[in-house]
Backbone as CSV, one residue per row, in Angstrom:
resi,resn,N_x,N_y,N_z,CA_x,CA_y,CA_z,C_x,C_y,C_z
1,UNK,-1.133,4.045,21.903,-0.280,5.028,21.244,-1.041,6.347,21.215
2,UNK,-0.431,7.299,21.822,-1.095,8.425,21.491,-1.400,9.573,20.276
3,UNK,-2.181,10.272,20.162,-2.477,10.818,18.750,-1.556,12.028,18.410
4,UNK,-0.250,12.500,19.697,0.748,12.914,19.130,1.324,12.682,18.584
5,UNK,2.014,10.817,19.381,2.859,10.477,18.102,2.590,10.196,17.023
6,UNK,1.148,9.889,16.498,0.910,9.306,15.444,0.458,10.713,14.559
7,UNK,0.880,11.846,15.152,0.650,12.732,14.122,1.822,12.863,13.107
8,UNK,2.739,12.357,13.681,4.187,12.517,12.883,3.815,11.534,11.449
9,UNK,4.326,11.915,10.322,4.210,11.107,9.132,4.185,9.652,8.799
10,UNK,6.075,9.827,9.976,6.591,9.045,9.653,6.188,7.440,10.204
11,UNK,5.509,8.272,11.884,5.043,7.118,12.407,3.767,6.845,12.156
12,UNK,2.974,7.283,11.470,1.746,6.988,10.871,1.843,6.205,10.035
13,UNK,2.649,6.343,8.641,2.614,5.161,7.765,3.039,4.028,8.700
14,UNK,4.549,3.841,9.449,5.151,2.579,9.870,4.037,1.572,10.585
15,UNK,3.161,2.509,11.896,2.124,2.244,12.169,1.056,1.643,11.577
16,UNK,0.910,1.911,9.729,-0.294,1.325,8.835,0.700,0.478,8.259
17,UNK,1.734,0.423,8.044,2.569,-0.549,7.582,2.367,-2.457,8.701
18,UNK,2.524,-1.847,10.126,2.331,-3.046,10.593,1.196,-3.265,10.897
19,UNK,-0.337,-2.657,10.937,-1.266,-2.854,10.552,-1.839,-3.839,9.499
20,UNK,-0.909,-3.522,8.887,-1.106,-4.293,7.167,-0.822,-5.833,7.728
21,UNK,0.856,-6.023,7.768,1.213,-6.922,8.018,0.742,-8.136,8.905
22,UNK,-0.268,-7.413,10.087,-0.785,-7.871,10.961,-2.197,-8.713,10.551
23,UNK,-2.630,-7.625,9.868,-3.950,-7.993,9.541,-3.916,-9.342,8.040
24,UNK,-2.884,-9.755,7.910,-3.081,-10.095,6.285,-2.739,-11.693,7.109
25,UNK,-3.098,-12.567,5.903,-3.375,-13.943,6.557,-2.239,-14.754,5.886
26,UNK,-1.383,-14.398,5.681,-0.170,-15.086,5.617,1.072,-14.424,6.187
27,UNK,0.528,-14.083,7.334,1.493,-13.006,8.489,3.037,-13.510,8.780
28,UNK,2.946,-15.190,8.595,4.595,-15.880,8.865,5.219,-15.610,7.800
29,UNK,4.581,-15.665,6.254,5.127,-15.761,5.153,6.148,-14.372,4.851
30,UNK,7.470,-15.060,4.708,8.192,-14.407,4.374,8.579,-13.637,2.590
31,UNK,8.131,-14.393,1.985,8.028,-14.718,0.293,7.027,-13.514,-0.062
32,UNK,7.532,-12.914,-1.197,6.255,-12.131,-1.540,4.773,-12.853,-1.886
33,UNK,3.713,-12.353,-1.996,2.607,-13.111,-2.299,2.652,-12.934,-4.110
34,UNK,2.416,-14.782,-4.015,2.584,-14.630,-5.747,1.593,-13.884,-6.507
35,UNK,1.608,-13.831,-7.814,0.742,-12.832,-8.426,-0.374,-14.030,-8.830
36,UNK,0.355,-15.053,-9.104,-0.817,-15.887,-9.295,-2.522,-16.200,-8.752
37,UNK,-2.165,-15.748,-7.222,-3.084,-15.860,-6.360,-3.053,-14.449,-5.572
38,UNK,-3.277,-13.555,-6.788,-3.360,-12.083,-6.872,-4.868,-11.533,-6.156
39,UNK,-6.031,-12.800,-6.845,-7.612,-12.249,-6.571,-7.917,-12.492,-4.972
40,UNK,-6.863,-13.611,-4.795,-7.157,-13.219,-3.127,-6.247,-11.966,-1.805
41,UNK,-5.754,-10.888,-2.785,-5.868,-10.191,-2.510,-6.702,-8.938,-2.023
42,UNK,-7.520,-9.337,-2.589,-9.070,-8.438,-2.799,-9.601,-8.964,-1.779
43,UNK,-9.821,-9.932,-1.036,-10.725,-10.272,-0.430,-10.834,-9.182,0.574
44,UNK,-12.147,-8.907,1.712,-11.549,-7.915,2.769,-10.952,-8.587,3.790
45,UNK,-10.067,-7.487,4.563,-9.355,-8.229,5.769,-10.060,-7.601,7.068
46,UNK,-10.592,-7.967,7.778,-11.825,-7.570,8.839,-11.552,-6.255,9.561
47,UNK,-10.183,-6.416,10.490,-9.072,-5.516,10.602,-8.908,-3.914,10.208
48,UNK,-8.747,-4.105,8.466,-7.697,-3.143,7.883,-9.256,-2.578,6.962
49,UNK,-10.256,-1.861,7.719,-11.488,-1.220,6.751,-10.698,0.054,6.075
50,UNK,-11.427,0.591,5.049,-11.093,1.872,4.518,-10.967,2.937,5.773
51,UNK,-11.983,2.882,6.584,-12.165,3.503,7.758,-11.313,3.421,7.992
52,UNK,-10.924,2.724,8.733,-9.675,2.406,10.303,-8.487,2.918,9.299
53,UNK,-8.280,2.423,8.358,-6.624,2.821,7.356,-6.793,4.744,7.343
54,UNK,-7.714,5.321,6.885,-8.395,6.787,6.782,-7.837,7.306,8.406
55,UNK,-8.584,6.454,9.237,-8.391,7.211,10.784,-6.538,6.994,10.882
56,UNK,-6.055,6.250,10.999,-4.582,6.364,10.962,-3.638,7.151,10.321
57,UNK,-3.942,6.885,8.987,-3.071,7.711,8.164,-3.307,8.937,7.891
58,UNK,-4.623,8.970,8.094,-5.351,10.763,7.464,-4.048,11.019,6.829
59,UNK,-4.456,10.895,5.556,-3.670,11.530,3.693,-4.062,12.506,3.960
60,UNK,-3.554,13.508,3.376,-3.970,14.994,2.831,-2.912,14.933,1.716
61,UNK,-4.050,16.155,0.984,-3.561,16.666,-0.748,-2.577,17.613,-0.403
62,UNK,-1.725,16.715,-1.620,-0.303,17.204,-1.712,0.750,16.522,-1.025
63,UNK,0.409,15.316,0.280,1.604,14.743,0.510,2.026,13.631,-0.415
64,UNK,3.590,13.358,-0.636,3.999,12.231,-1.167,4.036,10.953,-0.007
65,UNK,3.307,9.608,-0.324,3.050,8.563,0.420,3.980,7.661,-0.311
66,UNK,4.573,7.095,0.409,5.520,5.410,0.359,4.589,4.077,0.641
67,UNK,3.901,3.796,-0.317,3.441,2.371,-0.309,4.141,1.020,-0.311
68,UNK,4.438,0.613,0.055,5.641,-0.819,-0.020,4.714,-2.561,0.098
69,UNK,4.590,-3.169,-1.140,3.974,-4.299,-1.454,2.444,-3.912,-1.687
70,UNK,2.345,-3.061,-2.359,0.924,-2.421,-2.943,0.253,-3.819,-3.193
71,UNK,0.246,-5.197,-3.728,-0.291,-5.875,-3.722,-1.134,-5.482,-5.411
72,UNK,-2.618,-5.778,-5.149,-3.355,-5.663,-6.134,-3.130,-4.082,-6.719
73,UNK,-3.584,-2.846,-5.391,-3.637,-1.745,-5.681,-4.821,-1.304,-4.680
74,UNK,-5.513,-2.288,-4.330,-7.175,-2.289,-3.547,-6.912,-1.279,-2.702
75,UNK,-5.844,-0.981,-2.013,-5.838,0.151,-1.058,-5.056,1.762,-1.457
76,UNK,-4.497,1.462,-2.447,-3.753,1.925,-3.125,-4.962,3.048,-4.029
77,UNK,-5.697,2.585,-4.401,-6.690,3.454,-4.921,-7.434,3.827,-4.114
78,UNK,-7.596,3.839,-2.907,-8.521,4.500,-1.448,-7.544,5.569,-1.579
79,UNK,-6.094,5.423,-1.722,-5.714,6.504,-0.409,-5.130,7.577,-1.679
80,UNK,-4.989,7.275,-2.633,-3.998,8.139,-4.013,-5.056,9.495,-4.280
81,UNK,-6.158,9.161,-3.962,-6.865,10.016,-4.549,-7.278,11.126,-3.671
82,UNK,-7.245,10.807,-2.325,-7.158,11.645,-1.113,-6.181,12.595,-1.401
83,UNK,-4.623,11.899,-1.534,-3.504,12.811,-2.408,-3.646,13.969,-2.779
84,UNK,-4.939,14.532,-3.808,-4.996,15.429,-4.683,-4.038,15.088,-6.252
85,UNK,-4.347,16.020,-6.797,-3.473,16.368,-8.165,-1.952,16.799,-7.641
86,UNK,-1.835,17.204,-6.533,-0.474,17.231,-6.416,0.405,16.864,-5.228
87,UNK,-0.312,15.560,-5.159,-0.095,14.322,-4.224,0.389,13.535,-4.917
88,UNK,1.538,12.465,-4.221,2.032,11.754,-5.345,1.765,10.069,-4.210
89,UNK,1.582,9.203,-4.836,1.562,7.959,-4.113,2.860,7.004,-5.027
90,UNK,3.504,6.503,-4.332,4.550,5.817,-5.027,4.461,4.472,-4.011
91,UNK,4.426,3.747,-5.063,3.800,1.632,-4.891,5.497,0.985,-5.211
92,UNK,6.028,0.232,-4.196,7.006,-0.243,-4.431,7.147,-2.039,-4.127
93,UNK,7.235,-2.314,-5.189,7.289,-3.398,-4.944,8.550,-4.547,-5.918
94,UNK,8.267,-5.786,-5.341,9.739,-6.952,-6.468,9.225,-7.660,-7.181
95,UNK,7.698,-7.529,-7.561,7.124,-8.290,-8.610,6.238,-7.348,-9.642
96,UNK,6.839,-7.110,-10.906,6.359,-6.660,-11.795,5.092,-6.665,-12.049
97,UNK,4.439,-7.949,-11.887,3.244,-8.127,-12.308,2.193,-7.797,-11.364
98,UNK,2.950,-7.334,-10.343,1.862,-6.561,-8.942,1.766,-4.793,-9.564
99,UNK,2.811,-4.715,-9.523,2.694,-3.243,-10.308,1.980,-2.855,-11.490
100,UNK,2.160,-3.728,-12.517,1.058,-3.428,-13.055,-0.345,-3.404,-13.368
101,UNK,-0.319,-4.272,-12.416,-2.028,-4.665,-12.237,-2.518,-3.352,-11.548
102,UNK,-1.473,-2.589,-10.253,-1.832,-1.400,-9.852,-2.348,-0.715,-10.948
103,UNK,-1.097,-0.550,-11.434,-1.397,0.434,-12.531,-2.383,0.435,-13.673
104,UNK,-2.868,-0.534,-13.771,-3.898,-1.015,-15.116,-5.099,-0.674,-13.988
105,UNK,-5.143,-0.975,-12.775,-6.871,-0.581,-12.432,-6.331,0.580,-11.452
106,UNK,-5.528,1.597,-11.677,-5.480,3.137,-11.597,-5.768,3.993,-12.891
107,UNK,-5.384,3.253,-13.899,-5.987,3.854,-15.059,-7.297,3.516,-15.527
108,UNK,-7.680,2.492,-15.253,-9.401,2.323,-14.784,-10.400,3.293,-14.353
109,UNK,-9.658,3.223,-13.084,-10.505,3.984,-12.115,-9.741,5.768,-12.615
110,UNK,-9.134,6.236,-13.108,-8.614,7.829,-13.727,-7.870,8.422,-12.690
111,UNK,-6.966,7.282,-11.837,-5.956,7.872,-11.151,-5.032,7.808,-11.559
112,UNK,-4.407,8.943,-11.306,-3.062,9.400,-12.435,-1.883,9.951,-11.621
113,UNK,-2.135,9.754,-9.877,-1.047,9.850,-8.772,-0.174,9.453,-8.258
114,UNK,-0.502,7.698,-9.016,0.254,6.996,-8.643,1.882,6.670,-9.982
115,UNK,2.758,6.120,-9.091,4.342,6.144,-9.670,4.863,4.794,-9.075
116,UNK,4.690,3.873,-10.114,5.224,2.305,-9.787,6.853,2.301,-9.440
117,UNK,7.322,1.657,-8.938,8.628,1.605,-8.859,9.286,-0.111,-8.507
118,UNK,9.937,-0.674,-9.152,10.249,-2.480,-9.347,11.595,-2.280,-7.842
119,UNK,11.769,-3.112,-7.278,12.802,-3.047,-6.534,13.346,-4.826,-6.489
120,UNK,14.211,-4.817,-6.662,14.514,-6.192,-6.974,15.027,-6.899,-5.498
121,UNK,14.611,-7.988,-4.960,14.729,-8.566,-4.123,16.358,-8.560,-3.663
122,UNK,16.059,-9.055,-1.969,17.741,-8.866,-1.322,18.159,-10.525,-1.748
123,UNK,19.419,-10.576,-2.146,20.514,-11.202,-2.234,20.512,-12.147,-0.841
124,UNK,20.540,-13.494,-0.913,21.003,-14.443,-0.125,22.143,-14.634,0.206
125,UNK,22.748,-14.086,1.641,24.268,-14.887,1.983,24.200,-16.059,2.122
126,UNK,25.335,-16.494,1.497,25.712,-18.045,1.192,26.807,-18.220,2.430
């Protein structure tokens, strides 16, 4: 892929989006990852370094970022703070208890960029 297209926004996140997906070890799993087995979120994924996520996405202060299944927050606090003060990072996810765990170790760590948002899972046709 060349570093034109990936200068575009849009294809930069989609690009770290399947990055993500790729790199994470329950790649078939369709189900969100429970919160229960939240700490193995943290683990690292060999793949997806702060580096390599940095070289892709290069954040800059002041853009608004779309996070989707923020998970713990582990990456979520790399990239919010790149943001600036008037950068906004918004974490979307269908399990409450992922969001706030973001949010409890963003207020930890004195990031104040981030904006949780609950989205409630799609509906099964019967």
């Amino acid at each position: 892929m060349s570093h034109a297209v990936l200068a575009k926004p849009a294809v930069r996140w989609a690009f770290a989006a399947g990055a993500v997906a790729a790199g994470a070890p329950w790649f078939g799993d369709k189900a969100p990852y429970p919160y229960a087995q939240h700490k193995l979120l943290n683990l690292p994924l060999p793949y997806l370094t702060a580096n390599r996520l940095d070289a892709v996405l290069r954040p800059r202060p002041g853009e608004r970022v779309l996070e989707v299944g923020p998970g713990t927050g582990l990456r979520s606090l790399h990239v919010a703070p790149q943001l600036g003060p008037h950068g906004r990072l918004d974490v979307l996810d269908i399990q409450p208890e992922m969001l706030d765990h973001v949010m409890c170790r963003a207020e930890r760590h004195g990031v104040a960029n981030i904006t949780p948002t609950r989205r409630r899972g799609r509906q099964r046709r019967r």
